[in-house]
KEKE-3310 file (N, C-alpha, C; in steps of 0.2 Angstrom, whole numbers, plus 5000, padded with zeros to 4 digits):
npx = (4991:5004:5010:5025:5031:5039:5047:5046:5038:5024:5025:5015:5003:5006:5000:4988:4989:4989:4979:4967:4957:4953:4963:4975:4993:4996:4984:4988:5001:4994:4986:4997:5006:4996:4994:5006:5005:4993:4989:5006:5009:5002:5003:5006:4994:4984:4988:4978:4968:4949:4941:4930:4925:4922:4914:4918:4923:4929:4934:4948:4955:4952:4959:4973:4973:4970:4981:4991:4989:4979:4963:4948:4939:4926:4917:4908:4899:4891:4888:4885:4893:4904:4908:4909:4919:4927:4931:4941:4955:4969:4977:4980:4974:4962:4950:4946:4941:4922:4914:4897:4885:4878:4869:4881:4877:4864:4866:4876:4868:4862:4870:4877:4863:4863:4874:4886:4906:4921:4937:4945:4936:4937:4935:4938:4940:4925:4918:4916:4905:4892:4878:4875:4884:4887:4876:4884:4896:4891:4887:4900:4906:4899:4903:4912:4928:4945:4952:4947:4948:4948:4949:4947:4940:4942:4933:4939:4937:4939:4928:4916:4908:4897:4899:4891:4889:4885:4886:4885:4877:4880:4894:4906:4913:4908:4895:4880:4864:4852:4838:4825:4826:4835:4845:4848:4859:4866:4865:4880:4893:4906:4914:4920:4936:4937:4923:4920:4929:4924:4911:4917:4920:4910:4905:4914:4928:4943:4953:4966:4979:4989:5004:5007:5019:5027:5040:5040:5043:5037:5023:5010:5000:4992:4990:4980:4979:4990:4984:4977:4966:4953:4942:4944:4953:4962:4963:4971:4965:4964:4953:4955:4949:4944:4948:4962:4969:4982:4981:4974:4980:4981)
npy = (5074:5062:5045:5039:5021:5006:4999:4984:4970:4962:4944:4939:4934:4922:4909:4906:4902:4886:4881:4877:4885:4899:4905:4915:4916:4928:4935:4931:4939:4953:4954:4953:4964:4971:4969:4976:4987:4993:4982:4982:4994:4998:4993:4998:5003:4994:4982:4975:4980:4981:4978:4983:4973:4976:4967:4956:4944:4929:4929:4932:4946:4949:4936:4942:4953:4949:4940:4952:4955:4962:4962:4957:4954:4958:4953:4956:4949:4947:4936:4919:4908:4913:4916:4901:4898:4901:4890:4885:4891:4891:4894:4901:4911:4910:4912:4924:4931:4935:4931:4935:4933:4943:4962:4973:4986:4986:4978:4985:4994:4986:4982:4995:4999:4990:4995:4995:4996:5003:4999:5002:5004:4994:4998:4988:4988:4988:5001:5006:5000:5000:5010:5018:5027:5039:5036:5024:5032:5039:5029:5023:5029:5032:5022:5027:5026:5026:5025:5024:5014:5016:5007:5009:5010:5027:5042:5049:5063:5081:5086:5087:5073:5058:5046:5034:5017:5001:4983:4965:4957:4939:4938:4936:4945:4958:4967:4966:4956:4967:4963:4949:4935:4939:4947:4958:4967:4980:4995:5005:5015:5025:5037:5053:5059:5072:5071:5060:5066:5077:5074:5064:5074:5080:5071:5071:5069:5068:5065:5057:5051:5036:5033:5025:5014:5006:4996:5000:4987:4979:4982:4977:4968:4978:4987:4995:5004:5016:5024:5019:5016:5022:5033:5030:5029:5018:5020:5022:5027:5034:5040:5051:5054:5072:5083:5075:5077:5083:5087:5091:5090:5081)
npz = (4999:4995:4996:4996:4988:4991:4976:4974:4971:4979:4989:4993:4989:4981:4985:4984:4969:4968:4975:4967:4960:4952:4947:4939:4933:4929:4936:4950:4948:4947:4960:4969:4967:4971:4985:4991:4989:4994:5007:5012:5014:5027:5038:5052:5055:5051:5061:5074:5071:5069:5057:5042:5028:5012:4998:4997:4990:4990:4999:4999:5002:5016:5020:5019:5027:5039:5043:5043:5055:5058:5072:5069:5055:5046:5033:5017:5005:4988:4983:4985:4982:4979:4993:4999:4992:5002:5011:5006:5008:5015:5031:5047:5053:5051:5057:5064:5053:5046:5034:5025:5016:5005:5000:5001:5004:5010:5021:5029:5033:5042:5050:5056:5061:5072:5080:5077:5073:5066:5066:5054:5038:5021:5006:4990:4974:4974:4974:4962:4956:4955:4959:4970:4975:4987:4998:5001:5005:5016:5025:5026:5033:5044:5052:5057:5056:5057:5047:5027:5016:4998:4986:4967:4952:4943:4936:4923:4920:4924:4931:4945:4943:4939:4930:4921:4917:4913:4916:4915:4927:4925:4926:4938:4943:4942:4945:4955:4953:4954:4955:4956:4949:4937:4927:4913:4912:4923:4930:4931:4943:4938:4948:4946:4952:4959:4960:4972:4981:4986:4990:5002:5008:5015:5023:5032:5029:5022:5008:5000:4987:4986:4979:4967:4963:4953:4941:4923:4914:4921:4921:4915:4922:4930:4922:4921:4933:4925:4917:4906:4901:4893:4896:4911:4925:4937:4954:4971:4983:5004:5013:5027:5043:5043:5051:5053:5042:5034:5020:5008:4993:4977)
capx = (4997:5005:5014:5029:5032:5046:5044:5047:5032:5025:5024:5011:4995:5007:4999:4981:4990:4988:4971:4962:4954:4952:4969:4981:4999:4994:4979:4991:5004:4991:4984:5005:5008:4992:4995:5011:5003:4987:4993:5011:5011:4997:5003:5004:4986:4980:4988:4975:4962:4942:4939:4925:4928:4915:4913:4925:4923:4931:4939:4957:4958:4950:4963:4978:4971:4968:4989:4993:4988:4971:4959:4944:4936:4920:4916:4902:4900:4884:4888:4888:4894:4910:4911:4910:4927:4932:4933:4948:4959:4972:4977:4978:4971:4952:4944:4947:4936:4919:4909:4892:4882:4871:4872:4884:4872:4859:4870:4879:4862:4858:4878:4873:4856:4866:4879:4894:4910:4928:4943:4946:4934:4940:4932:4944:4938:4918:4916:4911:4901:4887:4876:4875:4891:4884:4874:4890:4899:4889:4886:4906:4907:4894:4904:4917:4933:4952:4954:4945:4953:4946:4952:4942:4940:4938:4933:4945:4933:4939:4923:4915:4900:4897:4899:4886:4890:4883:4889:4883:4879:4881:4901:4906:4918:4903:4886:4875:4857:4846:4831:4825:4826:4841:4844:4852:4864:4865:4869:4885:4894:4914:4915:4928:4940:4933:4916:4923:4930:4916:4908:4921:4922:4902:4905:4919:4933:4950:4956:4974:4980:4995:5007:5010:5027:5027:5041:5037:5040:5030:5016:5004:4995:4991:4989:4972:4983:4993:4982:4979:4958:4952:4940:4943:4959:4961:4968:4969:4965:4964:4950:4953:4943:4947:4956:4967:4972:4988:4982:4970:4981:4983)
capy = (5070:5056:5041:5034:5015:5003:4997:4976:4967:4957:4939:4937:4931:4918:4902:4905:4897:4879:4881:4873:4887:4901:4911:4913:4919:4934:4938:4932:4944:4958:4953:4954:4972:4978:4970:4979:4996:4991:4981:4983:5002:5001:4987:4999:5005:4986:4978:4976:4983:4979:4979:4979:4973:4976:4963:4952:4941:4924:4931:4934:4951:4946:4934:4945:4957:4943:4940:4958:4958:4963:4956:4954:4956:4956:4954:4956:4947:4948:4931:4913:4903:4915:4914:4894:4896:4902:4884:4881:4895:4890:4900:4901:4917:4913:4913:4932:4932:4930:4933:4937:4933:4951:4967:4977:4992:4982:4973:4989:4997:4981:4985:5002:4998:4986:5000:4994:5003:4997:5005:5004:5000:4992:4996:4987:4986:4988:5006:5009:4992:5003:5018:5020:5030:5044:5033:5021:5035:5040:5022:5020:5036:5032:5017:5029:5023:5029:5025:5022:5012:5015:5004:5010:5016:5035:5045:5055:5070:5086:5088:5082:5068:5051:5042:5030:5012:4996:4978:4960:4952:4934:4937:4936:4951:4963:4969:4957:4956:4970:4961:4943:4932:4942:4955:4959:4972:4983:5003:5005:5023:5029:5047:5056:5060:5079:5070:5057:5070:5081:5067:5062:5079:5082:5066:5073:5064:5071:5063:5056:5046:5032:5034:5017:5014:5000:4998:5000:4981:4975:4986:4975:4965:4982:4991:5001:5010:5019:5028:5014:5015:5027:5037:5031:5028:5015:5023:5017:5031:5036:5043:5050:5061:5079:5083:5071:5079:5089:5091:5087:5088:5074)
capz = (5001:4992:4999:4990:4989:4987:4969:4975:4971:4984:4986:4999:4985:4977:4990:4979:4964:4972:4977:4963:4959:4944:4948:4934:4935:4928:4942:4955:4951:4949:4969:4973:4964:4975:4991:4990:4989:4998:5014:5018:5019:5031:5041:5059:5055:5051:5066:5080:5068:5068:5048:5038:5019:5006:4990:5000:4985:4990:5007:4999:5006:5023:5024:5019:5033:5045:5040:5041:5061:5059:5078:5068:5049:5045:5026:5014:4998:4987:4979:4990:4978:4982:5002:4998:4990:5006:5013:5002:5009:5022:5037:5055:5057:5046:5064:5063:5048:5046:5029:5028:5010:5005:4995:5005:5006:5015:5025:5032:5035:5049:5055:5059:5066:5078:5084:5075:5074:5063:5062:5044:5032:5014:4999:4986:4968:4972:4972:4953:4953:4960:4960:4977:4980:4990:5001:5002:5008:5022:5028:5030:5039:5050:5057:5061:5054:5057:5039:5024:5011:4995:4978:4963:4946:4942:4928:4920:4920:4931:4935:4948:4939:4941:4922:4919:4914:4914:4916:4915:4932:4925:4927:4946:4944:4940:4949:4958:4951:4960:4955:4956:4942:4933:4923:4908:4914:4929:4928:4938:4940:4940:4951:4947:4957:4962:4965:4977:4986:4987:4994:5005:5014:5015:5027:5035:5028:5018:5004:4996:4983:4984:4975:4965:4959:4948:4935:4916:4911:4926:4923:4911:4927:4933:4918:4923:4938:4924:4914:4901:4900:4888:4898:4916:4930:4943:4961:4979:4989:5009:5017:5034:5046:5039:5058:5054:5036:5032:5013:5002:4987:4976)
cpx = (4997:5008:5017:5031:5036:5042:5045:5039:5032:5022:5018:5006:4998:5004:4992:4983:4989:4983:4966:4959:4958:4957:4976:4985:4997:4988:4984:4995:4998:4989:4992:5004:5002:4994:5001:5009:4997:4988:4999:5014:5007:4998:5002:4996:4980:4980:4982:4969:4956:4942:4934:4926:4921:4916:4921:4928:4927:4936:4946:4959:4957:4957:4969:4977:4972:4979:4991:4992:4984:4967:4954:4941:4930:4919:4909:4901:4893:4884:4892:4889:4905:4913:4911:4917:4931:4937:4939:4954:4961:4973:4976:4978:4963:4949:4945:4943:4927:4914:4901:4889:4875:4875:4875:4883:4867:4861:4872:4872:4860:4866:4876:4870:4858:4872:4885:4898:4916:4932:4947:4941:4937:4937:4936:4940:4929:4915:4912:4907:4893:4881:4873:4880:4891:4882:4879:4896:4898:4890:4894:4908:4904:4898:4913:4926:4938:4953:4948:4948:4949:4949:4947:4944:4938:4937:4936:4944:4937:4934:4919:4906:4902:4896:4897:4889:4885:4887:4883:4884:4881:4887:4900:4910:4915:4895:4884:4870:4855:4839:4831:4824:4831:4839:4851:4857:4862:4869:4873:4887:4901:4914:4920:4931:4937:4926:4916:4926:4928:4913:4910:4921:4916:4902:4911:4927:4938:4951:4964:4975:4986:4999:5010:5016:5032:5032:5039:5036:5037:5021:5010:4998:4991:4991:4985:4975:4988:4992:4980:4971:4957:4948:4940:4953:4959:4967:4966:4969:4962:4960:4951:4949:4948:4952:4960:4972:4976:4988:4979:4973:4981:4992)
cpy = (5064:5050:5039:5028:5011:4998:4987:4975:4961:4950:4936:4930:4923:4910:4901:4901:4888:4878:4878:4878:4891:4908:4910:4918:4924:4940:4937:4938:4951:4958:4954:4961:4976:4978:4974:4986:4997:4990:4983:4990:5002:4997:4989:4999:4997:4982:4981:4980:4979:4980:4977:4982:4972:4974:4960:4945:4932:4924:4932:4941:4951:4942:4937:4949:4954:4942:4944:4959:4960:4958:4953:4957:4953:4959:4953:4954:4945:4942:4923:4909:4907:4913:4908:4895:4898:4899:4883:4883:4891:4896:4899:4906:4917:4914:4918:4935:4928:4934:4932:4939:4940:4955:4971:4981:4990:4978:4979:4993:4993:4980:4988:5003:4994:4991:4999:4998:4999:5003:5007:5001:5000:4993:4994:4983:4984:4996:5010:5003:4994:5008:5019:5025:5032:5040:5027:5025:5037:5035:5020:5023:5036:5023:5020:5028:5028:5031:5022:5019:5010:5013:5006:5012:5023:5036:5049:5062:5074:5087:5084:5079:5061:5047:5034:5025:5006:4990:4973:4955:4946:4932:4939:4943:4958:4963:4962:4962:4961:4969:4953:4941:4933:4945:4953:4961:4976:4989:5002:5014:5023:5037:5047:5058:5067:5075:5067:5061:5076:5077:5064:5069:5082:5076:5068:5071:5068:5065:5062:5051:5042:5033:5024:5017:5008:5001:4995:4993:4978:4976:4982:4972:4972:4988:4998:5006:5016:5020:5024:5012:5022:5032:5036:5028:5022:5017:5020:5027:5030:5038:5042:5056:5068:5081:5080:5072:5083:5093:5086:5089:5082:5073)
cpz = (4997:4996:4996:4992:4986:4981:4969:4976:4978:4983:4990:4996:4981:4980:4986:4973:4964:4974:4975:4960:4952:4944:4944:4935:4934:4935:4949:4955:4953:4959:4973:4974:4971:4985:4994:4991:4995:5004:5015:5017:5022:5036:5050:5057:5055:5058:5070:5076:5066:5060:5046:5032:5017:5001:4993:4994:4986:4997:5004:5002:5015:5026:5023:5025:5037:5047:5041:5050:5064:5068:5076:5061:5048:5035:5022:5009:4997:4983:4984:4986:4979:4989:5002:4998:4997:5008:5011:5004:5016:5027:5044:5060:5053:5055:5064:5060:5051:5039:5028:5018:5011:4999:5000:5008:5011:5021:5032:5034:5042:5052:5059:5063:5072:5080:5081:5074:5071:5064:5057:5041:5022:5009:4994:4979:4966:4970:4964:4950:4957:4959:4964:4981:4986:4997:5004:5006:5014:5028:5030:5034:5044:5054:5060:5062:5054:5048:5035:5019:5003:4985:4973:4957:4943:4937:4928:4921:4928:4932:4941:4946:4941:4932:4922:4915:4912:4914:4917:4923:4932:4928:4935:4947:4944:4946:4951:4954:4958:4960:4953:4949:4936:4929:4917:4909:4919:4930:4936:4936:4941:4939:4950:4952:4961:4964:4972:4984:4989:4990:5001:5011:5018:5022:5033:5035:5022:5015:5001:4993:4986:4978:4972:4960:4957:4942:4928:4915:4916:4925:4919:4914:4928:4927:4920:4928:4932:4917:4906:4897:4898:4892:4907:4920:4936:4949:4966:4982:4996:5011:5025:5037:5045:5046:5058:5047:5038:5028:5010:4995:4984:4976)
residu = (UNK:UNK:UNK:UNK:UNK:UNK:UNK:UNK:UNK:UNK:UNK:UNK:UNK:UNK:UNK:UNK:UNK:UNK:UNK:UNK:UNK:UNK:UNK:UNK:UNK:UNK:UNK:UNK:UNK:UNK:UNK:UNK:UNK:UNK:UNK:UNK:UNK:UNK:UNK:UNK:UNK:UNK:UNK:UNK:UNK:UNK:UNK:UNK:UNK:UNK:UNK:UNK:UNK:UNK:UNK:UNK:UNK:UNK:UNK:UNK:UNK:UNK:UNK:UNK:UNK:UNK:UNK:UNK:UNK:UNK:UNK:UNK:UNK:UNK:UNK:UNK:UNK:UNK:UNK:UNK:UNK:UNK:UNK:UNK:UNK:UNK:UNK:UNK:UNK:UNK:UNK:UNK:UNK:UNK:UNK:UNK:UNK:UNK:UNK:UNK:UNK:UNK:UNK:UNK:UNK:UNK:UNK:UNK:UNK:UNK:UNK:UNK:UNK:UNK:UNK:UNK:UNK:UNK:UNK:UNK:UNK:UNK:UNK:UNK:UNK:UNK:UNK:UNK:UNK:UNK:UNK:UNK:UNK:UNK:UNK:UNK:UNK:UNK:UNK:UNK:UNK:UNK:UNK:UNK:UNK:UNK:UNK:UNK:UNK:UNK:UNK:UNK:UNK:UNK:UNK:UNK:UNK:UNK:UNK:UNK:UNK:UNK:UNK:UNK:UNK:UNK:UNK:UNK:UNK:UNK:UNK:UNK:UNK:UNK:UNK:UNK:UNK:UNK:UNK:UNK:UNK:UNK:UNK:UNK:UNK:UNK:UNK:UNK:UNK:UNK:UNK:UNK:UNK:UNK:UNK:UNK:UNK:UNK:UNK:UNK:UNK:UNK:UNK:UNK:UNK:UNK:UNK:UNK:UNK:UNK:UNK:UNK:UNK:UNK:UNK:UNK:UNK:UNK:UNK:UNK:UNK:UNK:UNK:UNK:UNK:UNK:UNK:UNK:UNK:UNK:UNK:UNK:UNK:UNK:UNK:UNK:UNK:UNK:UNK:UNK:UNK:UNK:UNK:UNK:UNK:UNK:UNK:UNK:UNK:UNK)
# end
């Protein structure tokens, strides 16, 4: 199943630019283009929804959810020098929010073990910042979610693998250190789309893409959405509980 969506960028993200912080026009529109595809077609399912966001990163998706109708988000960032910047952020919905410094895996493990339970969980833009998938997969499932909202990059490969990268945790946008004292780099992986959903169904959960329908001279912030990485893809997909599927085509 796909979704089609209206092609007007949204202006929700443009109140970051006055912040003081490290958001230039360019990243803002990119946070427009996705809240557009990301939040405002999901807006019944958001209202009155328990959320738990993974690599919440500075709580801007915390509070667009918190804005979107959301009763209570709970967010996980593996860097306190991020949930800091939270302070900066306006809103008269952060009491809704509450962020929570860790690695998201370990964090969701002591969720669990406390009985917790969301009605969407968010993965937006950590899933290939990992080599955990599998074990991230179950963990979302096991908190029993209407929706899962999965931002990510895939490998192109029709097969279903997991392609082996690495990155530099100095930068904030990449892996946290999995060991003290720091590391040079830190192996990450992007599933392709058959693994993800092989994964997704092993759990009990159906898959679909968005369909993102951004026009051509817009499309540079968002580039990575239309096919523009040599060996990999960035998509939003859907996971819901397979009884609740139509079709798992893309």
């Amino acid at each position: 199943m796909t979704t089609d969506l209206p092609v007007r960028r949204s202006n929700y993200f443009d109140f970051v630019a006055d912040l003081g912080l490290d958001y230039t026009d360019r990243l803002v529109k990119r946070m427009n283009w996705r809240h557009a595809h990301i939040i405002l077609p999901l807006l019944d399912e958001i209202k009155g929804a328990r959320i738990l966001d993974l690599g919440s990163h500075d709580g801007r998706w915390p509070v667009a959810y918190a804005d979107a109708g959301a009763s209570e988000i709970i967010g996980i960032e593996g860097r306190a020098s991020l949930v800091e910047q939270f302070r900066q952020f306006p809103g008269e919905n952060k009491d809704k929010i509450k962020l929570q410094v860790g690695d998201f895996v370990d964090v969701m493990d002591t969720l669990l073990a406390a009985g917790e339970t969301f009605d969407i969980v968010s993965c937006l833009g950590v899933y290939y910042h990992t080599m955990q998938h599998y074990r991230m997969m179950r963990q979302m499932a096991m908190f029993k979610p209407k929706l899962i909202i999965l931002d990510s990059e895939f490998s192109r490969s029709e097969n279903p693998i997991i392609q082996i990268g690495h990155e530099n945790p100095a930068s904030k946008m990449n892996s946290i250190d999995q060991f003290e004292g720091g590391q040079r780099f830190v192996p990450v992986g992007y599933p392709s789309r058959k693994a993800v959903r092989m994964m997704a169904k092993s759990v009990g959960y159906g898959m679909s893409f968005v369909k993102w329908n951004v026009p051509e001279d817009e499309r540079e912030p968002v580039h990575d959405y239309y096919d523009q990485l040599p060996t990999r893809i960035r998509l939003t997909a859907l996971l819901r509980p397979i009884q609740e599927e139509t079709s798992e085509a893309d």
